[in-house]
N, C-alpha and C positions, 0 to 999 in steps of 0.2 A: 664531345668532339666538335660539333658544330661551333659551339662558345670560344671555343680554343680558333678556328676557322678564322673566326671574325676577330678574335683580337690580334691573329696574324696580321691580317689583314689594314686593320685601323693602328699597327706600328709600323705596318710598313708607308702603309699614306705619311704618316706622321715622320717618320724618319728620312722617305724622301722630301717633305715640305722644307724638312729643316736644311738636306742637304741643297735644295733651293734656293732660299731666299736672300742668299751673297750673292747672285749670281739673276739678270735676267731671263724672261721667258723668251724665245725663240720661234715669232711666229711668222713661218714663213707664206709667203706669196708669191706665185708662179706667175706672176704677169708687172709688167711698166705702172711707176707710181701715177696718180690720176687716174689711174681706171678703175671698173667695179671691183675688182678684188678688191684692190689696195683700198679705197674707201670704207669696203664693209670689214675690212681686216682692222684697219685702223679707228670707226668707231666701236667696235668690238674689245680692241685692247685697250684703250683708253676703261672703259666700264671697269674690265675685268683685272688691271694693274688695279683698283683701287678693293675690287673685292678680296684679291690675294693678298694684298699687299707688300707687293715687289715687281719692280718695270714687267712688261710685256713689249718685246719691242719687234716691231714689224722688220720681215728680212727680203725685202723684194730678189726673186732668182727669177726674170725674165727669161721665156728662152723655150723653143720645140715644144709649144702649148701646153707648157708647162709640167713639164718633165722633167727638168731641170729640177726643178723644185721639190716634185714628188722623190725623185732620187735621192737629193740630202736627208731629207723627213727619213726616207725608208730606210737609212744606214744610219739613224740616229740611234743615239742611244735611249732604250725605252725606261726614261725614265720619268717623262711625264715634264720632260723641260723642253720638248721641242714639238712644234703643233708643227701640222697642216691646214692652210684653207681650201681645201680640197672645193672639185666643183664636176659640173657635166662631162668639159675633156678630160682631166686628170682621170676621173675614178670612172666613168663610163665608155667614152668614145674614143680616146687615144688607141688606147688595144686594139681596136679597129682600122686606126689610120696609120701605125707605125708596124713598119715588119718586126722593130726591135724597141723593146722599152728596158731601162735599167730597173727597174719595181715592176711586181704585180698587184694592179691597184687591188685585188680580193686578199692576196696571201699577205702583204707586206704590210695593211693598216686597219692597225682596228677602230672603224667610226666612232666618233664619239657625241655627234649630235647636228641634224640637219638644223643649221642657220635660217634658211631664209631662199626666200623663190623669185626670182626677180621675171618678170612680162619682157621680151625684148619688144623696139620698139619698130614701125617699117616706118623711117625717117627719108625724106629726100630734100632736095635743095629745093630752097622757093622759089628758084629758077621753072625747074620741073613741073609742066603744065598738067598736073593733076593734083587734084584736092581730094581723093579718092583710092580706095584700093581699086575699084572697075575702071575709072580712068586712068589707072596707073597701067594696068593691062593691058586697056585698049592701045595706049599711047607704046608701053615698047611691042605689040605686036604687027603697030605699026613699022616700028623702028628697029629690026628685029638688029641685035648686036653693039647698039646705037649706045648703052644706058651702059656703063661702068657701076659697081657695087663693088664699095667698101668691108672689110676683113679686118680683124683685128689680128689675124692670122690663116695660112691653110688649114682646115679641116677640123677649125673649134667653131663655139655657137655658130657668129653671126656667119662664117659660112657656112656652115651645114643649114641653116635657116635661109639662107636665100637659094642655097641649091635644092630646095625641099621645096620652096614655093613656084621656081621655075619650072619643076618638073611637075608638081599640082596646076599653076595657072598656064603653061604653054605659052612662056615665054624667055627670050634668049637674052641674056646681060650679060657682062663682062666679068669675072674676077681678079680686082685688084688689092691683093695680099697685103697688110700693113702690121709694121711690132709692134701693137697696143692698139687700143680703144682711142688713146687720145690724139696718136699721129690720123688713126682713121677717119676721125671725126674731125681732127684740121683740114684734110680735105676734102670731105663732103661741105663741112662749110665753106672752105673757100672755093668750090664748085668744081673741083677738078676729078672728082665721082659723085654722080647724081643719088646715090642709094644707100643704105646702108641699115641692116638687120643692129639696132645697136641696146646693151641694155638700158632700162627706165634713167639708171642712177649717173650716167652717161650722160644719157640725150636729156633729159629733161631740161636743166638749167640752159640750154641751147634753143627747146622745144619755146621755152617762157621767154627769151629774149627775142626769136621773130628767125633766128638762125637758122631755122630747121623748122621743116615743116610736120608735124604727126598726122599719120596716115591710118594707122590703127596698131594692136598689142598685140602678140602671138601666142596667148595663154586659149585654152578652149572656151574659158566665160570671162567676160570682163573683171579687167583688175580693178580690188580693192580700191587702189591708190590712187587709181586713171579710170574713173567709173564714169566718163562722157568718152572716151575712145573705142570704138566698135574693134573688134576682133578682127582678124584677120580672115576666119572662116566666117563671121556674118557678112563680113563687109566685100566679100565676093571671089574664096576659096574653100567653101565648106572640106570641114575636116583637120583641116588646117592647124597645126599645135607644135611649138617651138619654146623651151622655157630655159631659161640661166638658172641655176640651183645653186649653194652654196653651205659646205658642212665642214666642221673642223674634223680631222683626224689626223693619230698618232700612230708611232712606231708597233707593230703587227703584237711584238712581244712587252709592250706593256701592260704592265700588270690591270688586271678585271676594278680592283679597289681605285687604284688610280682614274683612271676610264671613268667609274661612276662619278665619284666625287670631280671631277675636270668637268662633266657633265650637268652635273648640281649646280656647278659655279656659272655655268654658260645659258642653261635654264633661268635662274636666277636673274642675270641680268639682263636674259630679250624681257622679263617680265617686267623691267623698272621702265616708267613712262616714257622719262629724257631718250633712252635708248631706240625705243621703240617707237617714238613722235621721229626720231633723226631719221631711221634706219626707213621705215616709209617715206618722207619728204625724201627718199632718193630714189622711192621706187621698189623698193623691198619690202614683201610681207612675209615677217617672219614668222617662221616655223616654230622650232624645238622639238622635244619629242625624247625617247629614249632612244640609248645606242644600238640598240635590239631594230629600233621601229627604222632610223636611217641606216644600217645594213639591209636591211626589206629592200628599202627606197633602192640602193642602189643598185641589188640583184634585181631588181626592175627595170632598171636603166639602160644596163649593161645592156641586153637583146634588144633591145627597143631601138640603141643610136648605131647598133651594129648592123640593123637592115638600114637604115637612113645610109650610114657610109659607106655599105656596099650596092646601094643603087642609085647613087649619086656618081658614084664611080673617083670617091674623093681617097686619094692614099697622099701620104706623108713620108717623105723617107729622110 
């Protein structure tokens, strides 16, 4: 019975590959091109179209911290042609900040393997007379109100991370809501918000030209990637821990054989150097793992960003 199981199983992989490969993969992204999604989506597909062999092609659905997105994925059909780049808001925190979501990120997708951990980063303009997280403190509790903070949106990472930090360090900034990472970070550099929670693969190329200043990473030990940048909790919030995550998932009722094998293919290629050299020089340290081990992950998540958004007092409607 079991032998019978499995050759179910390896006809049905094999039958849908076949009804596949006229047709590209459908890998959507919940956010504006130029930001971290679409970066790590994009050198991801690029790997993974050559291990399939048939396009992978990124579908940007911008929109309500990406819900938008998660909705198409969740009425897709499961058949192993339509990804998710699922992350912290989609599959953890949204639940939390919206009264209504069209998916439920636990019933409607079954994980298929956590990508990759990104440090966000506490970036401000070199205007901004501090070099420091404690002078950054000192200075807006002087100025209390004074200091606008950039958002790539309400109630995703980089503000749930600055609203985490003001209520850790005791101090009061602005939120100024923007649609994407890239519009956010046009004006933190051109100084029209001093601040902004942003991640590595973002701010860095910003960081290296003089653009932006780095203040320190939000991971609880130094990053990997940024191993001279002090924490946020050493450098004078103990405690302190804020991270961007990033895992593909698919439609709730695709098939277990598919799942595996989409999984293999995705292991596979964080393991190939090019991938793996890219995906760091942006700030990412990748993961992988089984589908097993990124469902843990994010029944972890889910309580964890639901006391953050409810004593932040951050809702979404």
């Amino acid at each position: 019975m079991r032998a019978r199981c499995v050759l179910l199983a390896l006809c049905l992989v094999s039958s849908v590959a076949a009804a596949q490969s006229d047709k590209p993969v459908r890998f959507v992204v919940g956010f504006t091109p130029g930001g971290p999604s679409d970066i790590l989506a994009r050198a991801l597909a690029a790997k993974l179209a050559d291990s399939l062999g048939q396009p992978v092609v990124v579908e940007n659905r911008p929109g309500a911290g990406g819900n938008i997105a998660a909705e198409v994925v969740a009425k897709s059909a499961p058949d192993g042609a339509t990804w998710l780049l699922g992350n912290n808001s989609i599959l953890a925190t949204n639940a939390a900040l919206y009264s209504r979501l069209g998916y439920d990120p636990v019933k409607d997708f079954g994980p298929v393997v956590l990508v990759g951990i990104q440090p966000n980063m506490l970036v401000v303009h070199p205007a901004v007379p501090a070099h420091s997280v404690a002078e950054l403190i000192a200075y807006a509790r002087q100025h209390p109100g004074k200091l606008n903070y950039a958002s790539t949106g309400a109630g995703v990472a980089s503000h749930l991370s600055a609203e985490l930090f003001k209520a850790m360090a005791g101090v009061d900034m602005v939120h100024i809501p923007y649609k994407g990472a890239q519009p956010a970070l046009t004006d933190v550099i051109a100084g029209q918000c001093q601040i902004m929670f942003a991640t590595s693969a973002s701010a860095i190329p910003y960081v290296k030209s003089g653009r932006l200043r780095a203040l320190a990473v939000t991971t609880a030990q130094r990053s990997l990637s940024l191993p001279d940048l002090p924490t946020v909790a050493e450098a004078g919030v103990p405690g302190f821990e804020s991270i961007t995550w990033h895992g593909v998932v698919v439609p709730s009722a695709t098939p277990v054989a598919i799942i595996e094998r989409l999984n293999r293919d995705i292991n596979a290629a964080l393991r190939e150097r090019d991938l793996r050299d890219r995906l760091q020089g942006l700030g990412v340290e990748v993961a992988g793992g089984s589908p097993q081990e990124f469902a843990a992950y994010i029944a972890r998540e889910i309580p964890k960003w639901t006391k953050v958004v409810k004593d932040s007092g951050a809702r979404v409607e």
